[in-house]
C-alpha positions in Angstrom: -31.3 9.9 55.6 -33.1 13.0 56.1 -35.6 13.9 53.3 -34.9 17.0 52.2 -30.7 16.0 52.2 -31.5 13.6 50.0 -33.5 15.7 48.0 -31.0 18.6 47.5 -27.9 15.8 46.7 -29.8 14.1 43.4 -28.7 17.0 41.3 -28.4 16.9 37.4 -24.9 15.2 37.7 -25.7 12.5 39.4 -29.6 11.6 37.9 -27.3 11.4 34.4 -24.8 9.9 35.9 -27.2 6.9 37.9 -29.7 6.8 35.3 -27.1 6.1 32.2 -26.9 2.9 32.3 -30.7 2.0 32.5 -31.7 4.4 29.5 -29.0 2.8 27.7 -30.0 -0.9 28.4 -33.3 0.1 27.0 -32.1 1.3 24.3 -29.3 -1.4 23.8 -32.9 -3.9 24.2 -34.4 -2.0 21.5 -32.0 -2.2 18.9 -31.4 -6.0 19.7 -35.4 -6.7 19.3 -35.1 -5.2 16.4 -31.9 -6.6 14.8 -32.4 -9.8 15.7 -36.4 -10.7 15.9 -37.4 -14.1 15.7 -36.5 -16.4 12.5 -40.6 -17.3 13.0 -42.0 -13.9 12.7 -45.3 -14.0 10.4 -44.0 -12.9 6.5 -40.7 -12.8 7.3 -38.9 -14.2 3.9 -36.1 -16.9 4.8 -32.8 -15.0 5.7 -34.6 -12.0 6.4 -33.0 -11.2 9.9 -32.7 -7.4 9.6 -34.6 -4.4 11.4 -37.7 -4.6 8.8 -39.9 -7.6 9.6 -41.6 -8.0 6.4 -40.8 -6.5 2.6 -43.0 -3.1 2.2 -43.1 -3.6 -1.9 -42.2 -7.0 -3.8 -38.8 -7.6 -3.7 -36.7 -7.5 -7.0 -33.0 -7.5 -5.8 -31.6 -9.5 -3.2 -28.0 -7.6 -3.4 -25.9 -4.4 -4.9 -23.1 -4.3 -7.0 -21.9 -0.6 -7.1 -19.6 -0.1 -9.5 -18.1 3.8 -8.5 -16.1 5.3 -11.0 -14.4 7.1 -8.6 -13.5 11.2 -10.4 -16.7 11.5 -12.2 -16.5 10.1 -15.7 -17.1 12.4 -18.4 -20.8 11.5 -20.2 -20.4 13.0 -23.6 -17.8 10.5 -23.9 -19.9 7.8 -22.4 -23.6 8.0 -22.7 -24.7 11.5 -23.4 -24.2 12.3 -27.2 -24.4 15.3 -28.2 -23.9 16.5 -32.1 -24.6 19.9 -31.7 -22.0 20.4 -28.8 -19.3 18.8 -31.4 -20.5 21.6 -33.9 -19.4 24.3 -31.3 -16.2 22.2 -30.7 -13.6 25.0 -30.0 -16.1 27.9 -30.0 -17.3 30.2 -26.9 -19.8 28.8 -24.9 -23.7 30.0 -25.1 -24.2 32.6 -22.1 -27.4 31.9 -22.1 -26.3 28.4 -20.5 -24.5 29.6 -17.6 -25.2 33.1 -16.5 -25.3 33.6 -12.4 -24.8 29.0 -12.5 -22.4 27.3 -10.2 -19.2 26.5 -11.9 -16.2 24.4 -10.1 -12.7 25.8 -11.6 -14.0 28.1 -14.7 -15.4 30.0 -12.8 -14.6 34.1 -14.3 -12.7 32.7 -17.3 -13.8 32.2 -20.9 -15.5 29.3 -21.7 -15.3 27.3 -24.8 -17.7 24.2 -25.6 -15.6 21.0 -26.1 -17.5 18.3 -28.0 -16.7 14.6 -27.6 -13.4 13.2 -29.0 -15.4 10.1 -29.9 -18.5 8.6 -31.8 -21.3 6.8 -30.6 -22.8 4.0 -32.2 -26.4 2.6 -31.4 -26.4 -1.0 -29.8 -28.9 -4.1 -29.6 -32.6 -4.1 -30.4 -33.0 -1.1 -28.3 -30.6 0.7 -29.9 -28.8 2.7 -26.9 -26.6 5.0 -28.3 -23.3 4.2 -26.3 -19.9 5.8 -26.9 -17.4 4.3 -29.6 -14.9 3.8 -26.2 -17.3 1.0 -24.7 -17.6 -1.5 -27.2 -18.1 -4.6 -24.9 -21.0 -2.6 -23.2 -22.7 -2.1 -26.6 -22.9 -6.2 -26.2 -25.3 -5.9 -23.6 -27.0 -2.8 -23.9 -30.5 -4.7 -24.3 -29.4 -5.3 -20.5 -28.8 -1.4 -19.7 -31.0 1.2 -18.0 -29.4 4.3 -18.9 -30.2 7.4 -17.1 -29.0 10.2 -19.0 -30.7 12.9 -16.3 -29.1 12.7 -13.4 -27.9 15.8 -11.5 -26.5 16.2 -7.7 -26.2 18.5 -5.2 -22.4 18.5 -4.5 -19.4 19.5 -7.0 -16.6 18.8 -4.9 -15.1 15.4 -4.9 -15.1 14.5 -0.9 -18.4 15.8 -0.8 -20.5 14.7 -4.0 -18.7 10.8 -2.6 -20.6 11.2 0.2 -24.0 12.1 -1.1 -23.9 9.7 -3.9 -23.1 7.3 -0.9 -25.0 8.6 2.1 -27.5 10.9 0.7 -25.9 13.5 3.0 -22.7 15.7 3.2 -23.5 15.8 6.7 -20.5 13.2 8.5 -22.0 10.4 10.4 -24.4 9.5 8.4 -24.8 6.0 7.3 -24.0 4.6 3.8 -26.0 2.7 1.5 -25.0 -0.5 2.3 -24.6 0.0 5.9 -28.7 0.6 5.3 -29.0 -2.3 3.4 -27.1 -4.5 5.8 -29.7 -3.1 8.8 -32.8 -3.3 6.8 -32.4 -6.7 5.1 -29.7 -8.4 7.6 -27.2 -10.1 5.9 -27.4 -14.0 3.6 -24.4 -14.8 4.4 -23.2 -16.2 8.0 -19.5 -16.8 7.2 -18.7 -13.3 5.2 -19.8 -9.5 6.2 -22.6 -8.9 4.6 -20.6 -5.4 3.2 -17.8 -5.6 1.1 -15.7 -2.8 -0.7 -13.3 -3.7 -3.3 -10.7 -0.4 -4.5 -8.6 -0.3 -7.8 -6.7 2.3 -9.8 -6.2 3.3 -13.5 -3.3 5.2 -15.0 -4.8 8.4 -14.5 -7.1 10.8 -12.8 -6.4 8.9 -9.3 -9.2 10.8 -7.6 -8.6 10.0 -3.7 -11.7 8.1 -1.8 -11.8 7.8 1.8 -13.1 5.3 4.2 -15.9 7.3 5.5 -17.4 6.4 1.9 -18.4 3.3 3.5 -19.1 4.3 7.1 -21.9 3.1 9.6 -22.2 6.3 10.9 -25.2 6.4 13.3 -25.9 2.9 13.1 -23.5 0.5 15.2 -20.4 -0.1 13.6 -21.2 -3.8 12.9 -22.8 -2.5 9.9 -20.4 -0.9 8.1 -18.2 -1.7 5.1 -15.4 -4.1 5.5 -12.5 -3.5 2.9 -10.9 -5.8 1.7 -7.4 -6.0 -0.2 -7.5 -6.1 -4.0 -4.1 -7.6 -3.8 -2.6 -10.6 -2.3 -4.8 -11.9 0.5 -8.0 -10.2 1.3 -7.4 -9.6 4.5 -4.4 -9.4 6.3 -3.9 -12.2 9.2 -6.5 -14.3 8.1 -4.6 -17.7 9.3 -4.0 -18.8 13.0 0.1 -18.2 14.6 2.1 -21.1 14.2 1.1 -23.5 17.0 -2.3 -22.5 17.5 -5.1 -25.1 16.0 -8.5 -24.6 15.3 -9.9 -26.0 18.5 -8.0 -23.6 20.5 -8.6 -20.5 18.6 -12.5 -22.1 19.1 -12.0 -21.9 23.0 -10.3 -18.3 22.5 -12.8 -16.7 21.0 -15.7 -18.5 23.1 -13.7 -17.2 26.4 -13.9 -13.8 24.7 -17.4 -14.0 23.9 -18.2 -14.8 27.7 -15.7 -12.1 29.0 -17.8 -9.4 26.0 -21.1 -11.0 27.3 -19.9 -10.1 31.1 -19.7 -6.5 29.7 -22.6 -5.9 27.6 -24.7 -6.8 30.9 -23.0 -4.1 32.6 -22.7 -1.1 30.2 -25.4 -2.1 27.5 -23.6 -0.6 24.4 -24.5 -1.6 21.0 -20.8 -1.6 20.4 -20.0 -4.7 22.8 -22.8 -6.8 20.3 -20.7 -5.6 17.3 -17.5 -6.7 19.3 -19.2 -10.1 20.1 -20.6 -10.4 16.3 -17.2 -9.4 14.9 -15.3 -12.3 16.2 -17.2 -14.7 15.5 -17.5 -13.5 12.0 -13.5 -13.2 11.9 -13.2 -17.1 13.3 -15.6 -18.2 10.0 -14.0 -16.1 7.6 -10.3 -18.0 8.4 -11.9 -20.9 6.5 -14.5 -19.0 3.9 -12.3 -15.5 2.8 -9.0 -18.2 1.3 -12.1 -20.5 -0.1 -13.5 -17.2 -1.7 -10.3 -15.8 -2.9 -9.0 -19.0 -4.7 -9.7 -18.7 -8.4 -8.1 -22.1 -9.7 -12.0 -23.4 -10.2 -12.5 -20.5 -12.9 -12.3 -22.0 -16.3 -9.4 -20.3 -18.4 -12.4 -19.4 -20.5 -14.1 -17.4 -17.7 -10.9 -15.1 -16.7 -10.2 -14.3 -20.5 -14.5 -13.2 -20.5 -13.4 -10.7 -18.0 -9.2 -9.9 -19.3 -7.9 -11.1 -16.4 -4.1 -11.6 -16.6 -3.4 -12.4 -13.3 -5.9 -13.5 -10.8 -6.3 -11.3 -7.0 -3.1 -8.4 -9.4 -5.6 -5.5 -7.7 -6.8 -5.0 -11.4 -10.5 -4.0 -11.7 -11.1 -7.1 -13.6 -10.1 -9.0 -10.9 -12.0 -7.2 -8.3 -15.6 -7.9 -10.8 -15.1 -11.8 -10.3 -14.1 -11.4 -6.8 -17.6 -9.6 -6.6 -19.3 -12.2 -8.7 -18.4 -14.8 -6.3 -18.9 -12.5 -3.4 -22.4 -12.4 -4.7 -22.6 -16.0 -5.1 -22.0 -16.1 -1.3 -24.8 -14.1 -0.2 -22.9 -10.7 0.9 -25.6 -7.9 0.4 -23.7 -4.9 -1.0 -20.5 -5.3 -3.0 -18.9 -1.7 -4.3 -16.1 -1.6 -6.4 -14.2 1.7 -6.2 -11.8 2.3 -9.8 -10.2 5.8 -9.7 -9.4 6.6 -13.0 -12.0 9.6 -13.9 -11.0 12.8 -12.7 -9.5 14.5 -16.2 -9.8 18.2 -15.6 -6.4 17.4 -18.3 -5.9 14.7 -20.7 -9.0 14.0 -21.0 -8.5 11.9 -24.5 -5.9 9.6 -22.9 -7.5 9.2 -19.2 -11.2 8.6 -20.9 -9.4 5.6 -23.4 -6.7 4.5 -20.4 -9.9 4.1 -18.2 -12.6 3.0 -20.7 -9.7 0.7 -21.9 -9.3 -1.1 -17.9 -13.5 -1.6 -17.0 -15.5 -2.1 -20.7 -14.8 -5.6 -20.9 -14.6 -6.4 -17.5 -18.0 -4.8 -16.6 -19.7 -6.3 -19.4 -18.3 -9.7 -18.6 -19.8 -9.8 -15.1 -23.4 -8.6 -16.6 -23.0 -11.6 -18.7 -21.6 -14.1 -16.0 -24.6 -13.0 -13.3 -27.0 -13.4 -16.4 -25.8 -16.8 -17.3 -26.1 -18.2 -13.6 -29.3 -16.9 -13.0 -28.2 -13.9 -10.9 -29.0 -11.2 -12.9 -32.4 -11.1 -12.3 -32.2 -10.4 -8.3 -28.8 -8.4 -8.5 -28.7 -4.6 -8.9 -26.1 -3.1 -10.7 -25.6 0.8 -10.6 -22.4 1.6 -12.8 -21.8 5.7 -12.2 -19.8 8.1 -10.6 -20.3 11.4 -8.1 -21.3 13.3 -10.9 -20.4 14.7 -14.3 -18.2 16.7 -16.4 -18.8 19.8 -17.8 -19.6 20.6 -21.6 -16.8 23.3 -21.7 -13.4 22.6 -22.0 -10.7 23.4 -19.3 -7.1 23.0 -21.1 -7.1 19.5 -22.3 -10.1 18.3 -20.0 -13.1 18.8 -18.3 -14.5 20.4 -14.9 -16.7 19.0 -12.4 -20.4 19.2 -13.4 -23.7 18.7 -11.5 -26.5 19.6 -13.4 -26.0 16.5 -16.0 -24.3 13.4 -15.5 -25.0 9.9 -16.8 -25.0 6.3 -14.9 -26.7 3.1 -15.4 -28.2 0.4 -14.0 -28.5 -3.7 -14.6 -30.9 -6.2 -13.4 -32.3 -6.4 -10.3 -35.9 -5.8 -11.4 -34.4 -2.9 -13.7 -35.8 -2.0 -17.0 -33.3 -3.5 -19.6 -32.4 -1.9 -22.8 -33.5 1.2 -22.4 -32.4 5.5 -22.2 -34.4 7.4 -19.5 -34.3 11.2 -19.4 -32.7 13.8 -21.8 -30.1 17.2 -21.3 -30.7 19.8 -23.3 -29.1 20.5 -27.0 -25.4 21.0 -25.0 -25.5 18.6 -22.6 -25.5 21.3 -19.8 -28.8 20.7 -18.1 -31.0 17.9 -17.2 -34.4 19.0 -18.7 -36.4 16.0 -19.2 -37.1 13.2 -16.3 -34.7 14.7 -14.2 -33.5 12.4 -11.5 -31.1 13.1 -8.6 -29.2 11.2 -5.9 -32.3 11.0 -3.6 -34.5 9.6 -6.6 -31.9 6.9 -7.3 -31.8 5.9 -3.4 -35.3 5.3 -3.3 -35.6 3.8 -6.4 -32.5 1.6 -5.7 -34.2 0.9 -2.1 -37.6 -0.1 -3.8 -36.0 -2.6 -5.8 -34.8 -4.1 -2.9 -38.4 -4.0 -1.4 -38.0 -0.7 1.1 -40.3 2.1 1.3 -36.9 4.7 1.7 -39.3 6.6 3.9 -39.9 3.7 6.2 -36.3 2.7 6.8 -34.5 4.9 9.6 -33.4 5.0 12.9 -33.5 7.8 15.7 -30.8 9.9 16.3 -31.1 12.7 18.4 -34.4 12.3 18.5 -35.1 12.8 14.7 -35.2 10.4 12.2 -32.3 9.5 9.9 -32.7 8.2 6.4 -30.9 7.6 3.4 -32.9 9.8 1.5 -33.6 12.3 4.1 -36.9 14.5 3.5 -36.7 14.0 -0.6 -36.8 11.1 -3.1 -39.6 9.7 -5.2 -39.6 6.9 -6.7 -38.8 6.6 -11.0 -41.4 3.8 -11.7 -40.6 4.2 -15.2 -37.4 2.3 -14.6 -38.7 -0.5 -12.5 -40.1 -3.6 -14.9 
């Protein structure tokens, strides 16, 4: 061919077009060297199989249990007392508090301060003070971290999910557990190392949506798998009629060859997490009905957490389910209960809710401390943020300047209150944390140094606490 042809028929097109597949086998080479590195590799902790090849800090935790009180629970009916707001109960609101401050609905109208409808009482030898509507929490508050200083950067529900969940509003980026799941790999072989549980209270049924839970960037292999909180877990679970074991065995080994075939030739990340994925489907048609079956818990066990009915979608149901999800080795756990968002009836949604995860939450503290768990399992009980010290009718607004959560085990700091709002509750003024704090703190606990987890995309690095986040060595025992 002549020379110069040649030269004037590689044009932009076609160098992209011929050159795709190579920069993407490279890339595709990458990501499995670094998923899937040796079982031998110097340091590497038994089961460690994810991207990092050693711990950066001592590890603590082994797993999460998020518990996400999906709405944003009110803390001045939960964790946050406040006398001198209940002296103002009914009364307008100091401007001195919110002048030229972002407000979510009461915004332009007058403000009145609303103190709590409830009393606290102080719990245990640390003497937590913990609202009158948790009782069963104040049984284990020596095993609380309490962070009364939190504050976010999103007051919108869709929005403040997401940065509780991905450190970013931005979509496509990945959530916490998707990160845990790359960093750490998973323990468990027959179950995805990412589960999300959902349930419902009477009220304030604050939607959540799926992207709560998302991979994003990272290859979809790593991202939350849902399962049903009632009847069975997952839906077609067992073979067809006629089909045995052995032959579903050839089925999916033909598939795997016929996937292989493919990921030679187009070297997407996305034909490994199709290869991956059936496999893990063929194990969990023995391991998800072994899981789900609750006829080995002791009567005595399911009346610890007030469970009526076993797999009924109740949130009491869904924290055994996660204690014997942890039991199995899967990484993350988060169990979603929408039951928080009272911008009315704020009385009845705060006792209907309170009412549906006290005991149940307090029961699975106890259960993991019993077995030995506690001590390597992190539990973050919160929601997207908090609710405001004003009233708005009968409830309360969206707040992000002060919320409360708190955290159990895991290398946590029990029986203990960390940070302080001001005189109304308004403001986070002492040992203020936010989202990006908690992430890396979380992730530290868990052995990561949050600024040494990411992965490229679009040539800048991506991590779940972006450019921000420090540590709070003050909770970390």
């Amino acid at each position: 061919m002549d020379p110069i042809a040649h030269a004037l028929s590689v044009n932009r097109r076609a160098f992209l077009t011929q050159s795709a597949y190579g920069l993407g086998g490279l890339a595709f080479a990458c990501l499995q060297s670094r998923l899937g590195a040796a079982p031998g590799v110097v340091g590497r902790p038994p089961g460690w199989n994810g991207a990092l090849a050693a711990p950066h800090f001592p590890v603590k935790a082994k797993r999460v249990i998020f518990l996400c009180m999906a709405g944003g629970p009110s803390q001045f009916e939960t964790f946050d007392w406040k006398p001198k707001l209940k002296e103002l109960h009914g009364q307008p609101f100091p401007e001195s508090f919110t002048a030229g401050q972002q407000l979510a609905q009461l915004q332009n109208t007058e403000l009145k301060a609303r103190g709590a409808f409830t009393g606290f009482a102080r719990h245990g030898r640390s003497g937590i003070e913990i609202s009158e509507l948790f009782p069963e929490l104040g049984t284990v508050a020596d095993d609380l971290c309490v962070i009364r200083s939190m504050q976010t950067e999103q007051i919108n529900h869709d929005t403040a999910h997401a940065f509780m969940n991905t450190g970013s509003i931005i979509k496509g980026r990945p959530s916490m557990g998707s990160w845990l799941l790359y960093g750490l790999g998973a323990e468990s072989q027959d179950l995805p190392g990412f589960i999300v549980l959902t349930s419902q209270g009477k009220l304030g049924l604050q939607p959540i949506s799926a992207r709560q839970w998302s991979s994003g960037v990272l290859p979809s292999r790593f991202q939350g798998i849902q399962f049903q909180s009632r009847g069975e877990a997952v839906h077609y679970i067992g073979n067809p009629e006629g089909v045995c074991q052995s032959t579903q065995r050839q089925v999916v080994e033909e598939i795997r060859r016929l996937n292989g075939l493919l990921g030679e030739e187009v070297r997407d990340p996305e034909v490994a997490t199709r290869i991956a994925q059936y496999e893990m489907a063929f194990r969990m048609q023995a391991s998800v009905p072994e899981l789900t079956n609750f006829s080995g818990e002791s009567p005595a066990t399911l009346e610890q957490y007030g469970i009526k009915e076993p797999g009924d979608g109740s949130y009491a149901s869904n924290c055994l389910l996660a204690r014997r999800l942890a039991e199995r080795g899967v990484r993350m756990i988060q169990l979603y209960h929408r039951a928080w968002d009272h911008h009315s009836e704020l009385e009845r949604g705060m006792r209907s809710g309170a009412s549906e995860v006290d005991r149940p939450t307090a029961a699975l503290i106890k259960d993991l401390k019993q077995r030995g768990m506690l001590e390597d399992t992190l539990i973050l009980w919160g929601g997207e943020f908090g609710r405001t010290p004003m009233g708005q009718g009968t409830g309360r607004d969206h707040h992000i300047l002060s919320f409360s959560v708190f955290m159990a085990g895991g290398g946590v700091k029990g029986g203990m209150s960390y940070g302080a709002t001001d005189e109304l509750g308004y403001r986070a003024v002492e040992n203020v944390v936010n989202v990006h704090d908690l992430h890396a703190t979380m992730l530290a606990l868990l052995g990561i140094d949050h600024r040494r987890l990411n992965t490229k995309f679009q040539g800048l690095d991506v991590r779940l606490t972006g450019v921000a986040g420090e540590v709070v060595k003050d909770l970390i025992a």
